[in-house]
C-alpha atoms as one frame of an Amber mdcrd trajectory, in Angstrom:
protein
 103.920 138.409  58.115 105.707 141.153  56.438 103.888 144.670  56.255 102.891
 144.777  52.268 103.371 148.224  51.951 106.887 147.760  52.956 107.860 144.998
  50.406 105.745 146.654  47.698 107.603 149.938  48.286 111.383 147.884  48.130
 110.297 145.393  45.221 109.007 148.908  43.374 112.280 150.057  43.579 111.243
 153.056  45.190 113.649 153.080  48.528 116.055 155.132  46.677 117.875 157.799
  47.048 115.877 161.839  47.007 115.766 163.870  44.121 116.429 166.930  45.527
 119.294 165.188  47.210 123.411 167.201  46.570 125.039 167.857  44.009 128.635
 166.935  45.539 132.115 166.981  43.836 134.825 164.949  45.699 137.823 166.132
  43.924 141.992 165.098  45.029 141.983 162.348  46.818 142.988 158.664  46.493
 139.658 157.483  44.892 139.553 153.256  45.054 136.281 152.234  42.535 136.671
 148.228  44.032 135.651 147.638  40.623 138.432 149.298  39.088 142.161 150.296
  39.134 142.735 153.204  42.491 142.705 156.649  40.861 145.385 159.163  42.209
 144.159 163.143  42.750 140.733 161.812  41.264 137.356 163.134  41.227 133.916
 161.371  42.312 130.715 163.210  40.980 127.577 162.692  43.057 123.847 164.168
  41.981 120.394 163.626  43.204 121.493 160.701  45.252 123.699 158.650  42.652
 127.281 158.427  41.078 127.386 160.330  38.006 131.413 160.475  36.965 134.604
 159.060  38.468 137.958 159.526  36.854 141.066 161.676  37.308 139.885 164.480
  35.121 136.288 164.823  35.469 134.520 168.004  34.991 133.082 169.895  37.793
 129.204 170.769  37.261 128.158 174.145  38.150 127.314 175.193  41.395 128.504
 171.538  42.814 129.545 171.857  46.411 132.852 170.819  46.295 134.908 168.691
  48.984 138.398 169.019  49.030 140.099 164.849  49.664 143.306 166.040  48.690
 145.564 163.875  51.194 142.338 161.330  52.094 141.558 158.000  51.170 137.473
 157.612  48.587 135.810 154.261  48.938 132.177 152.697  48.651 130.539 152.548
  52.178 131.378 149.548  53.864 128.549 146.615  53.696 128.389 144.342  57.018
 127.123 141.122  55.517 125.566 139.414  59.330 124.952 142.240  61.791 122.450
 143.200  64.168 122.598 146.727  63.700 119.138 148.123  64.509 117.576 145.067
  65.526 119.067 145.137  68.768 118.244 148.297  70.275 121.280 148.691  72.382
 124.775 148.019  73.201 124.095 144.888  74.831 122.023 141.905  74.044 122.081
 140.394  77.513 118.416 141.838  78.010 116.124 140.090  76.008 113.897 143.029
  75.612 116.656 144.761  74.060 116.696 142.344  70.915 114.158 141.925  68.014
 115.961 139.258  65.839 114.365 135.788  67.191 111.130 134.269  66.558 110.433
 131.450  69.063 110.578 128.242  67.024 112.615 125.758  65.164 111.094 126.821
  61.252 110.858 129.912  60.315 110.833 131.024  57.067 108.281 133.281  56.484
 109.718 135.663  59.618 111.372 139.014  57.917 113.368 141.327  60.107 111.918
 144.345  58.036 109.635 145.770  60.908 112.227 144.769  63.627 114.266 147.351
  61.825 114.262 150.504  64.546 116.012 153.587  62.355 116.380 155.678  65.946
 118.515 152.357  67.369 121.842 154.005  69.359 123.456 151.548  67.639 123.538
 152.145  63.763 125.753 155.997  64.163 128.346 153.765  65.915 128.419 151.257
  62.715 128.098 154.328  60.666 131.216 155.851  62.521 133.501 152.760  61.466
 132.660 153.684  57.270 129.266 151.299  57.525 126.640 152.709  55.192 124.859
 149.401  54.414 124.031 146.085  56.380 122.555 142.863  56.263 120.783 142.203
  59.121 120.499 138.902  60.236 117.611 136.454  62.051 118.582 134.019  64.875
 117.829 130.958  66.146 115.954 127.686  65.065 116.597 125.848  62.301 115.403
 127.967  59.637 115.724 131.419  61.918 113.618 133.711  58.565 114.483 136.062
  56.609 117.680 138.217  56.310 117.483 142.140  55.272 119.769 144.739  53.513
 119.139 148.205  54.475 121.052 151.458  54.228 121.878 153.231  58.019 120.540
 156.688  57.319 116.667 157.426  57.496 113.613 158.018  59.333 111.315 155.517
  58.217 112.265 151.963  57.274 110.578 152.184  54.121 113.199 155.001  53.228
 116.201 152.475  54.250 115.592 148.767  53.114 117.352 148.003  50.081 116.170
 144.473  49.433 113.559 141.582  51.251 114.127 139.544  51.502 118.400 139.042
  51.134 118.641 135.917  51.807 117.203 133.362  53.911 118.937 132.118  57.360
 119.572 128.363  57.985 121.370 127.386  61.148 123.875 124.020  60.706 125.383
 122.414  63.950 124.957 122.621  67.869 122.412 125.409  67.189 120.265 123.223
  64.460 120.220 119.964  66.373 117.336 120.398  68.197 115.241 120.806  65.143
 116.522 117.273  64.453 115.656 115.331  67.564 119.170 116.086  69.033 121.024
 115.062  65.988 122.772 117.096  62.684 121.675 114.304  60.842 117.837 114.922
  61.540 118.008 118.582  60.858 119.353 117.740  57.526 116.788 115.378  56.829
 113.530 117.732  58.339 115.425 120.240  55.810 115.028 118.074  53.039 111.457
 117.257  54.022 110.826 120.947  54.397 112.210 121.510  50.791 109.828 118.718
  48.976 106.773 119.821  50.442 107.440 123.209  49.655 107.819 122.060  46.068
 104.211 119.980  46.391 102.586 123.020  48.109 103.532 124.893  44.601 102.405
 122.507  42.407  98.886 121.882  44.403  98.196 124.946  46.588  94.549 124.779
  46.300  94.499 121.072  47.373  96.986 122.057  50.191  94.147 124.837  51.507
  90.973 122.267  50.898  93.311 119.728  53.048  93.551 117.017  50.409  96.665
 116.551  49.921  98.546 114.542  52.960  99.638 116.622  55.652 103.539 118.642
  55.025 105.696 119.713  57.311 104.958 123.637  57.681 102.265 126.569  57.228
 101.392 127.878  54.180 102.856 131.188  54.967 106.340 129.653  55.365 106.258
 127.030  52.458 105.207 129.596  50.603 108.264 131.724  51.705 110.543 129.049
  51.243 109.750 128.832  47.223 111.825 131.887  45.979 114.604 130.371  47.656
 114.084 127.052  45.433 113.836 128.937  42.939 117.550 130.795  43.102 115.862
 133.746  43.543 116.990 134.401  46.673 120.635 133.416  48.734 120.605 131.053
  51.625 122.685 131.711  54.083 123.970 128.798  56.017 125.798 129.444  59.121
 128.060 126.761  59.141 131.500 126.217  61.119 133.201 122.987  60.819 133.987
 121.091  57.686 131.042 118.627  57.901 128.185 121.254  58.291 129.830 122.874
  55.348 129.866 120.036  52.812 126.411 119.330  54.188 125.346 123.263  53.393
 127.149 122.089  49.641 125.188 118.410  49.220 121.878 120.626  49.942 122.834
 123.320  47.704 123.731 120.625  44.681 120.453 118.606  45.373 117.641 121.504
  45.172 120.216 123.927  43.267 120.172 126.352  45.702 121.837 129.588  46.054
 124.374 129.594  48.610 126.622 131.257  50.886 127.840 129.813  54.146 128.164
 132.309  56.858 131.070 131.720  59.692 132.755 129.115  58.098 135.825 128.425
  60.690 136.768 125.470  59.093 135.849 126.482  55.457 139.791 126.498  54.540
 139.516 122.375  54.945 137.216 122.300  51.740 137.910 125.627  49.937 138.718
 124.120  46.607 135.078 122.448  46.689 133.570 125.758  47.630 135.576 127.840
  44.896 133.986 125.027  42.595 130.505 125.240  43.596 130.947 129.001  43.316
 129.749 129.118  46.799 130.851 132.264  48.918 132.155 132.426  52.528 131.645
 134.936  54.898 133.965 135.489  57.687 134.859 136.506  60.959 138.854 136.496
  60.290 139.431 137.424  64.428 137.847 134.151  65.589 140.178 131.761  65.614
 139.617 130.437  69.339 138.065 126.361  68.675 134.704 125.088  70.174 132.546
 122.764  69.693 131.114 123.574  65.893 134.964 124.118  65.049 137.691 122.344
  66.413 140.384 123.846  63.902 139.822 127.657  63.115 142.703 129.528  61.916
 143.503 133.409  61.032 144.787 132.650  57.647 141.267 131.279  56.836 140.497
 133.861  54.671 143.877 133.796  52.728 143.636 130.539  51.955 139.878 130.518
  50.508 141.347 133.675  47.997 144.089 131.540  47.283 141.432 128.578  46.133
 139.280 131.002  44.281 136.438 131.093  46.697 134.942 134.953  47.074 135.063
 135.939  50.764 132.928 138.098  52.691 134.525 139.796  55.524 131.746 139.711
  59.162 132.310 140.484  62.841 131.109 138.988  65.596 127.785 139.987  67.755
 127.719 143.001  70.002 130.146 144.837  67.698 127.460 146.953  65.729 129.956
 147.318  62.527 132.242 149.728  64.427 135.753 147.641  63.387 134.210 145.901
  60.654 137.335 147.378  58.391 139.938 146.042  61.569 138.625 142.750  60.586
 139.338 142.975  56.857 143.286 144.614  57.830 143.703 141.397  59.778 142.646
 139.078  57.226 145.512 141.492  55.468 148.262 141.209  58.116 147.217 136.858
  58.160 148.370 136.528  53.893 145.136 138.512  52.087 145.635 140.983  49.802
 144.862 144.376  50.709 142.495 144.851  47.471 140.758 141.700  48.170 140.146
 142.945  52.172 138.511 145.787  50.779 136.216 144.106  47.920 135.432 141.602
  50.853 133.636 144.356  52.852 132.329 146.571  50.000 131.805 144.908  46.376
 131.372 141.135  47.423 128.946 141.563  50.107 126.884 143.441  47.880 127.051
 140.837  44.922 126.361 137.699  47.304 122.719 139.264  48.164 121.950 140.567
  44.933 122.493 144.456  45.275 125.915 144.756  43.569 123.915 146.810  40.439
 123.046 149.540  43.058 125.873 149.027  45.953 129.334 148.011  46.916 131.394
 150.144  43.797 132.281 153.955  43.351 130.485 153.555  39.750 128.342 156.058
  37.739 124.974 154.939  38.473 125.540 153.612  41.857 123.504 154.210  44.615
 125.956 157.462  46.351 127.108 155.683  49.612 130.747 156.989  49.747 133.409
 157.856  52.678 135.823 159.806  52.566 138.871 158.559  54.845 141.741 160.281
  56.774 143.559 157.680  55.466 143.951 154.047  54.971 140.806 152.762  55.382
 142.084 149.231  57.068 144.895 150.765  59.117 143.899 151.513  62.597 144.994
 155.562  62.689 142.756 156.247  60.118 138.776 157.055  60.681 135.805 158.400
  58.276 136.359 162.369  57.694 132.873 162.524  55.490 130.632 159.752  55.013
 127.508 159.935  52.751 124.751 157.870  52.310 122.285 158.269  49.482 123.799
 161.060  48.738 123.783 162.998  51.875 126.359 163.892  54.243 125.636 162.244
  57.610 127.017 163.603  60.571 129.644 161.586  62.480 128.614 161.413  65.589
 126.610 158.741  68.257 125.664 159.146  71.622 129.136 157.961  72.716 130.581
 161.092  71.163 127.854 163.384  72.323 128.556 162.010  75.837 132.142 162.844
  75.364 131.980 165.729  74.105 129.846 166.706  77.188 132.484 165.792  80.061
 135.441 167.099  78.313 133.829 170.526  77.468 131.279 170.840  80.193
């Protein structure tokens, strides 16, 4: 179960940024909102954690420590939308004790990654290095694998970092899933569906469910009771989903206990994109993956240019073991494969943030927004360019990881 104080803390709204956090005035550069027009030589106000002005002639406040973009790129901090930044301890995940992201089992729900979170993992100043600020981190495994998490990647405690709990909730379709269904897609779906209608009978008789007389359903109390916000539309499910008939299965489940979806992976998502744009269903992808196997016989690297093309919003994800690091390399080559380079950027900054719910606090350089903002040498999606300042909440974060520590060592010894 999740820690209470945790979720009462988030759900309070009171993970947010310091008030005795900067006053910071990011003045000259190329400032790019995502929610608005790019601003030449403009001007982003930050105070006590939050956005207060951007524009192209915005007045400095008094005393403001002032940083000088003239030359450099201004955008939101990037948003990985299925990571396992700080949920797997290390570089690797071959070690099983490295990784905190699975819960033995087939049904899940009720499993949260919010305590998994470790804010000293090696790995979240190496996302932070590529422009991350924010993340979704992801549960694995099963059918329903539990509870995905947004957090920021700057704190001590993870009380001071989560953002929202739950984000969305995890549900596996294909190879992975057929276990859960005797061996077969088609019993997953249909111990899904199961899953879903007792959940709905637990709500409407929980005190018969706990005196046992109602007939038996299909999970704990803890986890039907999990999976009712999610029937409710309160929160996202996430369906990773590759090839085209997991995905208009994730759709037919969506439709029949209107659900809140967005499918996550989604090789072959170009085959039904007008059916997804129409269902208003998002896509996250990994737009280097176009190698087939057996949950996708027909990826391709224009995937995500052809879902923009169809209307459907696209998320932009790496794969595993990559900690965030080149999560903007992904979005350029979604560019150099036919997608726009505005929509790249939305698809790692303002969309992830509006698919799980966070969009009025993240993902935009707005007044009011939560102050997660990088400065860039240049270009955020072309490869020469890297983070000169990054902030989170706020506050400047130093640029460095134990990579750069360690080479820093051997070169000046």
């Amino acid at each position: 179960m999740i820690r209470a104080s945790i979720v009462a803390v988030v759900l309070a709204g009171l993970a947010t940024p310091r008030a005795d956090a900067q006053t910071i005035a990011i003045t000259g550069g190329t400032v790019l909102p995502v929610s608005g027009p790019r601003i030449e030589r403009g001007t982003v106000v930050i105070k006590d954690g939050y956005i207060v002005a951007v524009g192209a002639d915005v007045p400095i406040p008094a005393g403001a420590q002032q940083v000088d973009a003239t030359g450099k790129w201004v955008t939101p901090g990037l948003i990985h939308p299925s990571s396992d930044l700080g949920v797997m301890q290390f570089e690797t995940g071959a070690v099983p004790q490295t990784r905190d992201n699975v819960r033995q089992g087939d049904v899940n729900p009720s499993f949260s990654l919010v305590e998994a979170i470790e804010p000293g993992a090696i790995t979240i100043p190496v996302g932070r290095l590529g422009g991350l600020t924010s993340a979704i981190v992801v549960p694995k495994g099963g059918l329903i694998s539990g509870q995905a998490v947004a957090y920021d990647l700057y704190g001590e405690r993870v009380e001071d970092m989560v953002t929202r709990v739950p984000a969305a909730m995890v549900i596996r379709l294909g190879i992975a899933s057929k276990t859960a269904g005797g061996g077969s897609r088609a019993g997953a779906l249909q111990r899904l569906r199961r899953l879903f209608r007792d959940a709905r009978e637990y709500e409407r008789r929980p005190e018969d469910f706990r005196k046992a007389q109602i007939q038996p359903l299909s999970a704990s109390e803890d986890d039907l009771a999990a999976l009712l916000p999610v029937l409710r539309g309160e929160v996202p499910v996430l369906f990773v989903a590759q090839r085209q008939s997991d995905i208009e299965s994730a759709l037919r489940l969506t439709r029949e206990f209107n659900l809140k979806a967005i499918i996550s992976g989604g090789a072959e998502a170009w085959k039904v994109a007008p059916r997804l744009a129409a269902a208003r269903v998002p896509v996250s992808l990994e737009p280097l993956s176009d190698i087939p196997t057996f949950d996708a016989l027909e990826p391709r690297l224009d995937n995500a240019a052809l879902l923009r093309k169809a209307g459907v919003t696209v998320l932009i994800a790496q794969g595993d073991n990559t900690f965030g690091s080149d999560l903007r390399f992904a979005a350029g080559n979604a560019v150099a494969h036919g997608m726009s380079w505005d929509d790249a950027l939305a698809a790692i900054t303002l969309w992830p943030a509006e698919a799980f719910g966070i969009a009025d606090r993240y993902g935009s350089l707005q007044p009011g927004r939560v102050a997660n903002v990088v400065v860039w040498s240049g270009d955020p999606l072309d490869y020469s360019s890297a983070p000169a300042q990054l902030y989170i909440r706020g506050r400047q974060v130093p640029l460095v990881s134990r990579q750069t520590e360690l080479l820093s060592r051997y070169i000046n010894p």
